[in-house]
TORBAGU-899129 format. One record per residue (C-alpha): x negated, y negated, z; residue number from 1. Coordinates in nm, 2 decimals, padded with zeros to 4 digits. Example, Ala and Ser with C-alpha at 12.3 -4.5 7.8 and 13.67 -1.06 7.14 Angstrom:
// TORBAGU-899129
+--------+--------+--------+-----+
:      X :      Y :      Z :   i :
+--------+--------+--------+-----+
: -01.23 :  00.45 :  00.78 :   1 :
: -01.37 :  00.11 :  00.71 :   2 :
+--------+--------+--------+-----+
//
This chain:
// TORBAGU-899129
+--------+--------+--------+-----+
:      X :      Y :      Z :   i :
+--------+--------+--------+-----+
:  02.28 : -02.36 : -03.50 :   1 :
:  01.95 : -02.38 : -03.34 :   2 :
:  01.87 : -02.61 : -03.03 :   3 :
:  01.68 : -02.92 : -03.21 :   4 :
:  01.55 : -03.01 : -02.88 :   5 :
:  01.40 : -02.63 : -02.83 :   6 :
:  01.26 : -02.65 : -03.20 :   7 :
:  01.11 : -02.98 : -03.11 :   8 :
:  00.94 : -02.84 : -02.83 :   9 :
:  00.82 : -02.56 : -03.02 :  10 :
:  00.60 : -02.74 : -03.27 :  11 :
:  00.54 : -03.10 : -03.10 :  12 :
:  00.19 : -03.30 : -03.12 :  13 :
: -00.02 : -03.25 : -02.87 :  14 :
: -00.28 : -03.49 : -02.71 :  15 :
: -00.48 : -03.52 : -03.00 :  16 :
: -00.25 : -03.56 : -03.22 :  17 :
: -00.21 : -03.23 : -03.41 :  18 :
:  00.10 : -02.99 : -03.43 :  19 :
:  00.05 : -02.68 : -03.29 :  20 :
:  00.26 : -02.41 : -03.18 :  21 :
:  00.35 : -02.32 : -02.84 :  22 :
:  00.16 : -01.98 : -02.75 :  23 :
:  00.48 : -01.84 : -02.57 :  24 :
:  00.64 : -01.92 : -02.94 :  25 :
:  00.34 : -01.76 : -03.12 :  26 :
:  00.36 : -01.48 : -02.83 :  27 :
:  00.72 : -01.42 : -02.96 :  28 :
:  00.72 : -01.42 : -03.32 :  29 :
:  00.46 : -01.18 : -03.31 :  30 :
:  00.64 : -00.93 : -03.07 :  31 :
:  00.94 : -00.95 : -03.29 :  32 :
:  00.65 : -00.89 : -03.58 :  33 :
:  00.56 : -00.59 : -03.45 :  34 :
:  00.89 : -00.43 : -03.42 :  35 :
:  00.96 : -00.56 : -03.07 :  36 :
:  00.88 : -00.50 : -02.66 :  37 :
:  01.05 : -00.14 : -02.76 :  38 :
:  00.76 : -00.03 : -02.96 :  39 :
:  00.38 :  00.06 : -02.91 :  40 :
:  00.18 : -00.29 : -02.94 :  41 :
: -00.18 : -00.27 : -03.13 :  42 :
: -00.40 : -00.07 : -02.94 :  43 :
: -00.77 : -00.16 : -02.80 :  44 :
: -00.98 : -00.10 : -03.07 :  45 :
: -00.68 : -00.27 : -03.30 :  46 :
: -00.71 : -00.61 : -03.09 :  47 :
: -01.11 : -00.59 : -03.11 :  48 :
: -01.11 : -00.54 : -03.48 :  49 :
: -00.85 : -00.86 : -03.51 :  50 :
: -01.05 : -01.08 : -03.28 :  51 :
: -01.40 : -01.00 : -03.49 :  52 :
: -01.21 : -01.13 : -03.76 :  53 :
: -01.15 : -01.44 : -03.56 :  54 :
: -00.74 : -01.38 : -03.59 :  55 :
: -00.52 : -01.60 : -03.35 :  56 :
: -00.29 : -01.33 : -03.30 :  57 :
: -00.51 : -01.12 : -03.06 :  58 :
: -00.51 : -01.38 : -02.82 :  59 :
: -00.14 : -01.45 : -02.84 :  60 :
: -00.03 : -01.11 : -02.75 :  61 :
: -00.28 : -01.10 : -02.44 :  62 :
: -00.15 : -01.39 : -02.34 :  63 :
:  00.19 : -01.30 : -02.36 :  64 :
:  00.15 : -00.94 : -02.17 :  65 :
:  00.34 : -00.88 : -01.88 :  66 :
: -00.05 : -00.86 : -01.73 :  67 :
: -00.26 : -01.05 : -01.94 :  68 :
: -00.52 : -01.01 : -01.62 :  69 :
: -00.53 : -00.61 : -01.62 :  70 :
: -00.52 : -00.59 : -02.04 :  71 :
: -00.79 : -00.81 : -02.03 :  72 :
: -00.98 : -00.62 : -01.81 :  73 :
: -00.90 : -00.30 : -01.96 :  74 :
: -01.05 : -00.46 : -02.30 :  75 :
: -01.39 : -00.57 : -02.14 :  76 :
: -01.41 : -00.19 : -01.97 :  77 :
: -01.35 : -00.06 : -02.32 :  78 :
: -01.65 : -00.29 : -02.52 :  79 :
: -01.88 : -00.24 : -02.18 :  80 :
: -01.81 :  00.17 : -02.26 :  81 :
: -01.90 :  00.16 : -02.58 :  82 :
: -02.18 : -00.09 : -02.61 :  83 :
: -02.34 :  00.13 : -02.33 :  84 :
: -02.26 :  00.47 : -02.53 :  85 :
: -02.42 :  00.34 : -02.84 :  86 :
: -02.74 :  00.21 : -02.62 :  87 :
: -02.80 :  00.57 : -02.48 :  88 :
: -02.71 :  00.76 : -02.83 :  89 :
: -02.97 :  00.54 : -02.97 :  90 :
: -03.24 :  00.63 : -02.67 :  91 :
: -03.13 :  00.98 : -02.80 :  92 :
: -03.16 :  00.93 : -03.16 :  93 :
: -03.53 :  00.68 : -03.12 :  94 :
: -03.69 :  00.98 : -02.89 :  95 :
: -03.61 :  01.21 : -03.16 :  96 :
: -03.73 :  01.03 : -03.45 :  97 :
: -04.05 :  00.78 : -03.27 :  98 :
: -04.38 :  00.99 : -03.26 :  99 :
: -04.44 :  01.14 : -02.90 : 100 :
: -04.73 :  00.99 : -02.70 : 101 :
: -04.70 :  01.30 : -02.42 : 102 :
: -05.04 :  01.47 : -02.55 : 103 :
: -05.17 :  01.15 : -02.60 : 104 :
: -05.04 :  01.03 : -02.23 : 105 :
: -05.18 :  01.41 : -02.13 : 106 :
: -05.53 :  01.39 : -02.30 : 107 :
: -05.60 :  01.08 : -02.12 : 108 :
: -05.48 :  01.23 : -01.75 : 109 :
: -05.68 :  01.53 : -01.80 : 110 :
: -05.98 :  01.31 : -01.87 : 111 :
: -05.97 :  01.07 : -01.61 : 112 :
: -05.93 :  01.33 : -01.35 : 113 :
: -06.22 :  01.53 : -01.48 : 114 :
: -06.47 :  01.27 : -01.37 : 115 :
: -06.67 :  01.28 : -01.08 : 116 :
: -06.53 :  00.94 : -00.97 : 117 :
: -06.20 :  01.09 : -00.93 : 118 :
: -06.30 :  01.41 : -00.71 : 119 :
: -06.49 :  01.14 : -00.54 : 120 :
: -06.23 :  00.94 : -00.50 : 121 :
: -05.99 :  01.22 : -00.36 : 122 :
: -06.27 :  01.36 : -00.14 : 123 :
: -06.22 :  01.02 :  00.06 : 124 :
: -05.84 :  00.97 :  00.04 : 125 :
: -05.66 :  01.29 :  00.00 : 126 :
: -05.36 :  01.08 : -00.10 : 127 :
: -05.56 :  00.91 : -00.37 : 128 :
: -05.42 :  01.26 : -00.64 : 129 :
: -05.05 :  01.13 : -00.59 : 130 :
: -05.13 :  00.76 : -00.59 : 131 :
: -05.31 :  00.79 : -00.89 : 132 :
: -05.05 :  01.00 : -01.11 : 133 :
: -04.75 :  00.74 : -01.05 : 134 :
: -04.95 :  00.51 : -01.16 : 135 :
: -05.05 :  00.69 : -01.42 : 136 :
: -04.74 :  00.77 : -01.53 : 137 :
: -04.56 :  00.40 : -01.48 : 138 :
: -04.91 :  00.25 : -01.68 : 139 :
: -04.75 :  00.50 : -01.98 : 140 :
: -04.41 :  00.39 : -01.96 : 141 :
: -04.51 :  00.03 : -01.99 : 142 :
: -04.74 :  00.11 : -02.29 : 143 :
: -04.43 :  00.28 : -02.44 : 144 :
: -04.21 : -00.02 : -02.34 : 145 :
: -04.48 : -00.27 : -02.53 : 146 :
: -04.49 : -00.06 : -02.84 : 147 :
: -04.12 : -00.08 : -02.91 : 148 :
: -04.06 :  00.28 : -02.80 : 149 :
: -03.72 :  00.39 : -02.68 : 150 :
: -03.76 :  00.49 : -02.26 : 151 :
: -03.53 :  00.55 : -02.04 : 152 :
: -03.62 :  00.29 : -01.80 : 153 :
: -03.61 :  00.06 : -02.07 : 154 :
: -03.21 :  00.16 : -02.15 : 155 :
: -03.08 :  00.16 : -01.87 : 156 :
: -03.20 : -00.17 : -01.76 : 157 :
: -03.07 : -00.29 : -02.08 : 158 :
: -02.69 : -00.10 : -01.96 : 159 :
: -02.73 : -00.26 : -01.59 : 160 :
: -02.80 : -00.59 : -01.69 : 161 :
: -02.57 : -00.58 : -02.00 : 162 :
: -02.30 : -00.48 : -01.75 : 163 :
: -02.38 : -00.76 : -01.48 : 164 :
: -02.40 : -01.06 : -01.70 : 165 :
: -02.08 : -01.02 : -01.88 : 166 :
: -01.85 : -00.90 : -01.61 : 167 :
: -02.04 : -01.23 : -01.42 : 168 :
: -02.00 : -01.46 : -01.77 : 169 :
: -01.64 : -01.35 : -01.77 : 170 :
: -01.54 : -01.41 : -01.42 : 171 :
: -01.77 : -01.74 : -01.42 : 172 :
: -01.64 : -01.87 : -01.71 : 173 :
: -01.26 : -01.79 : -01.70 : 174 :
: -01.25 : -01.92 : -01.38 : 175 :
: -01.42 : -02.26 : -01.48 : 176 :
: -01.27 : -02.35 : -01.79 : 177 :
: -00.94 : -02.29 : -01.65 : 178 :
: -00.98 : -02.55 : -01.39 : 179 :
: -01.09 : -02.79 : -01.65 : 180 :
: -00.81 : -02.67 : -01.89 : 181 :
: -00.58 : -02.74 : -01.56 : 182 :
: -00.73 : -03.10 : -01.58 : 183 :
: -00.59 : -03.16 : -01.92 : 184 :
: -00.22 : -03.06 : -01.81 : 185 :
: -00.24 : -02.71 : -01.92 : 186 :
:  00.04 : -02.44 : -01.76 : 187 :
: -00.13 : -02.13 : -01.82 : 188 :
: -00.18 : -01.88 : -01.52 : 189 :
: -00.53 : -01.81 : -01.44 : 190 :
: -00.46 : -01.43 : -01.53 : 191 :
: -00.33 : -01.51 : -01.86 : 192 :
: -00.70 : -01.73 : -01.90 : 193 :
: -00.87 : -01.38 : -01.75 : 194 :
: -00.72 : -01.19 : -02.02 : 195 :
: -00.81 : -01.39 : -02.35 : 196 :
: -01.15 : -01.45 : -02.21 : 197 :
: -01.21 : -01.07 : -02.19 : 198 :
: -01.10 : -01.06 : -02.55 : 199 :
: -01.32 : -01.37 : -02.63 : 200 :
: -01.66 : -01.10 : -02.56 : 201 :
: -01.51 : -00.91 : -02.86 : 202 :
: -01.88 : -00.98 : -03.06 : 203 :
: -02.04 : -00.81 : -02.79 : 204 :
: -01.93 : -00.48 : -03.00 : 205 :
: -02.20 : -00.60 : -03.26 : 206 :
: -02.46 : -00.45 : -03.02 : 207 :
: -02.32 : -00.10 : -03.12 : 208 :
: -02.56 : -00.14 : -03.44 : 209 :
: -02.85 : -00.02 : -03.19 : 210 :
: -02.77 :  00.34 : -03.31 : 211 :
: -02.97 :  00.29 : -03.60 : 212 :
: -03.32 :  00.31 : -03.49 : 213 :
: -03.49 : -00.11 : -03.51 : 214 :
: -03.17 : -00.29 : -03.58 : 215 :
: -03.09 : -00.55 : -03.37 : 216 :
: -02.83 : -00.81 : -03.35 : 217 :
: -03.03 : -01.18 : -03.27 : 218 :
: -02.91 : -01.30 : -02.92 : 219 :
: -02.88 : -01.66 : -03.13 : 220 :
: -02.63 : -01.51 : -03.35 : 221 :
: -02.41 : -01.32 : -03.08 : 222 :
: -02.41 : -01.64 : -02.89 : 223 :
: -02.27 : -01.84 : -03.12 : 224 :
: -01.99 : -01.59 : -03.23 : 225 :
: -01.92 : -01.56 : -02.83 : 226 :
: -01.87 : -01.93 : -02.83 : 227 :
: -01.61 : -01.92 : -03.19 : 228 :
: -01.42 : -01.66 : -02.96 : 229 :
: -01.38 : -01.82 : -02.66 : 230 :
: -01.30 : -02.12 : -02.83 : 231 :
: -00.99 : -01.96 : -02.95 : 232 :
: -00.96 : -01.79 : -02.65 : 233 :
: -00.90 : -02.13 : -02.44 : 234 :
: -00.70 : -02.31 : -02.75 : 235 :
: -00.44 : -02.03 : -02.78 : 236 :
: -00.40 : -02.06 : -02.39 : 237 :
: -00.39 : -02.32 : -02.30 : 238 :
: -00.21 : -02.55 : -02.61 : 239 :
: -00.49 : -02.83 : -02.60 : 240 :
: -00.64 : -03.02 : -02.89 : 241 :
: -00.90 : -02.99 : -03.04 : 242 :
: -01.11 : -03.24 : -02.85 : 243 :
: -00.99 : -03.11 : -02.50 : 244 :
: -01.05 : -02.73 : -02.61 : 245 :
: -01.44 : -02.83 : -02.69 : 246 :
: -01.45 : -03.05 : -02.37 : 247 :
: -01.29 : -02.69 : -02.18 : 248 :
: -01.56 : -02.48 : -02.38 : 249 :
: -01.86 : -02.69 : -02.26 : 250 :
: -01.75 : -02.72 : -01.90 : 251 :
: -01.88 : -02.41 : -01.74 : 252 :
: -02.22 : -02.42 : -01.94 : 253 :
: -02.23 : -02.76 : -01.85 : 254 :
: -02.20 : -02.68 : -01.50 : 255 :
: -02.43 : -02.38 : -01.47 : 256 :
: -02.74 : -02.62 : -01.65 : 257 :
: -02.64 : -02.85 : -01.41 : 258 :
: -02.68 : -02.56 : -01.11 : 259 :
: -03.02 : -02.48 : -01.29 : 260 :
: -03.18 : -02.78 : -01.31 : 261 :
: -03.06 : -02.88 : -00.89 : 262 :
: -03.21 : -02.50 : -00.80 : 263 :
: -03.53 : -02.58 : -01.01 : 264 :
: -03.56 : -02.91 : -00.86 : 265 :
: -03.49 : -02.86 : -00.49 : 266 :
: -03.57 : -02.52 : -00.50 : 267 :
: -03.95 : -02.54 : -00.60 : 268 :
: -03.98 : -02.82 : -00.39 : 269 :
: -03.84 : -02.62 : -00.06 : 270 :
: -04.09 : -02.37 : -00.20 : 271 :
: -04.38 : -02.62 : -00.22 : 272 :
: -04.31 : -02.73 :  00.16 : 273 :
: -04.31 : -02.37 :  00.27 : 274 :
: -04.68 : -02.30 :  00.14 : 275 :
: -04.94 : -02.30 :  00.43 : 276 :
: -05.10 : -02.71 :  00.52 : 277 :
: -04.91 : -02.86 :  00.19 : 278 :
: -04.61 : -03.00 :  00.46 : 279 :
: -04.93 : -03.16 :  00.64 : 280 :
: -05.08 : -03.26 :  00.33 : 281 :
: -04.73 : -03.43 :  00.22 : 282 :
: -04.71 : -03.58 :  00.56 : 283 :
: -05.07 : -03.76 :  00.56 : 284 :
: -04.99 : -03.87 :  00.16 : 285 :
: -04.68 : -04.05 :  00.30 : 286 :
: -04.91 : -04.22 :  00.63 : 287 :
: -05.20 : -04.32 :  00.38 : 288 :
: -04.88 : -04.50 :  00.17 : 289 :
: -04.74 : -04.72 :  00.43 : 290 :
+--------+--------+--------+-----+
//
């Protein structure tokens, strides 16, 4: 006959007064779902598909890996890969298909340099050719950049910075909300937080639409998917209500405004002080006032 104590424990209120399962409970019945530690768990593009459709069970099975740290990372590698794929295919696909400006960009070279200002120009700075043709060629790139052309500057900016900000929101964030999650009582391991919070960026696979030439996924949109996900990111980990899982969610945003707004504030005015007289002009303003 079963333990009632361990059954109790299973399923018992918590905080806020709703019965939830424990995730090392959830963890279980789902291994024993799926046949078992002795056969092959859902693979990567199995847990993405499952977490897009805002499924629990995702985040239950990363949790409840022997390195819910490493899977998690593995995860993020895997939607960083292919978001960044899709990005370059559809550089491929948009300078294939967008009308070419290069006769355009090479009409207007050819006439500039034909005027007598230029050879002029060169006569008195021999350096003045080379000068003139990066700058040429970086005034085109920005023209194509305005008109909504694909470049390749353009891309792999997009790839670097798309890169940066979620390994940095990840890190940032996991560590953050597991310290507040801590606050509430919770016994999850910080790599077990690490893990579900890499599965939490599952929407960021939405960006793979960018193969068809002008679609684009609203940054509004993707935001507020990210934030369903790593809701059920930090409620599956760390067995909190519902009130204590928002509280967790808005703690590292809350602390990052708060960064933004101190760096603004003090920052500008270190800036101010450090422009030439205003320091003297700050000091005489506080004489005149006494």
């Amino acid at each position: 006959m079963p333990d009632a104590s361990a059954m109790g424990k299973e399923s018992m209120p918590d905080r806020s007064g709703e019965v939830t399962v424990a995730p090392e409970k959830a963890a279980g019945v789902l291994t024993a779902h799926h046949g078992g530690a002795g056969e092959s768990q859902p693979g990567v593009l199995a847990l993405l598909g499952r977490t897009l459709l805002f499924s629990t069970e995702p985040y239950a099975l990363v949790r409840g890996s022997d390195y819910p740290g490493r899977r998690g990372l593995v995860l993020l590698l895997a939607m960083v890969v292919l978001v960044t794929l899709a990005q370059m295919l559809a550089y491929w696909l948009g300078w294939l298909t967008a009308p070419q400006l290069d006769s355009l960009q090479r009409l207007f070279y050819d006439t500039v340099t034909g005027w007598p200002w230029y050879a002029d120009q060169v006569r008195q700075d021999p350096t003045f050719a080379g000068q003139f043709q990066q700058g040429h060629a970086v005034f085109w790139e920005g023209v194509r950049i305005l008109l909504g052309y694909p470049t390749l500057t353009a891309t792999l900016s997009g790839s670097v910075l798309l890169i940066v900000t979620t390994f940095g929101n990840w890190l940032l964030f996991s560590v953050l909300a597991h310290w507040a999650a801590r606050w509430f009582g919770s016994q999850a391991r910080v790599g077990q937080t690490l893990g579900t919070v890499a599965l939490a960026h599952a929407p960021l696979l939405l960006l793979v639409i960018q193969i068809v030439p002008g679609a684009t996924v609203p940054l509004s949109l993707l935001f507020l998917l990210l934030l369903a996900t790593q809701y059920l990111a930090i409620k599956v980990t760390h067995d909190l209500g519902t009130p204590q899982t928002l509280f967790v969610l808005a703690a590292p945003y809350g602390v990052l405004i708060l960064v933004i707004v101190l760096v603004a504030l003090y920052g500008s005015a270190y800036g101010l002080q450090q422009i030439p007289y205003f320091n003297e002009a700050l000091k005489v303003q506080q004489f005149l006032a006494r």
